[in-house]
C-alpha positions, 0 to 999 in steps of 0.5 A: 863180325858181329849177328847185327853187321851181318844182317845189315850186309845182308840186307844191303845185299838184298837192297842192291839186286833188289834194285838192280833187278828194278832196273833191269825191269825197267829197261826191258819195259822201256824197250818194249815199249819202244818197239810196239811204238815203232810198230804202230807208227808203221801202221802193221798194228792197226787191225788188231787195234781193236778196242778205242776210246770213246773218241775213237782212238787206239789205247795201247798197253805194252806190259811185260809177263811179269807184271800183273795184267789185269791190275795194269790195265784198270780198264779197257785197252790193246794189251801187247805182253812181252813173253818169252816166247814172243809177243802176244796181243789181248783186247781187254774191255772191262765189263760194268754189268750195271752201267749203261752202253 
């Protein structure tokens, strides 16, 4: 086989558990998702739902730890993160120094 085929299999290679990983991602998030969806339709939630909109509904952001945080919130949210220990939950409010409340 020859340096160039073997570098092709290879990067196959990479490409499958690359995607395979994406989706197992994927479905952890999907899952988790519909966990906190079921909890919150309970009502259990709605003390911690501590951070609304300006019309005063709940914004809810189930992510995983393996994500980055503060580039999936870009605002302010109720944070759920799945952790291998559990779950843990973060009232995120972006702070705008120079705007007005």
């Amino acid at each position: 086989m020859s340096e160039e085929a073997m570098r092709e299999e290879v990067a196959q290679a990479v490409e499958v558990a690359a995607n395979k990983a994406a989706e197992e991602e994927i479905s952890k998030l999907a899952e988790f998702e519909s966990a906190i969806d079921e909890t919150l339709a309970s009502g259990y939630l709605d003390d911690t739902l501590t951070v609304t909109d300006a019309d005063g509904v709940a914004q809810v952001l189930p992510v995983l730890d393996s994500e980055p945080i503060w580039e999936a919130v870009g605002g302010s949210a109720n944070v759920f993160v799945h952790t291998s220990a559990g779950v843990v939950a973060l009232s995120v409010v972006e702070y705008k120094p120079n705007e007005e409340e």
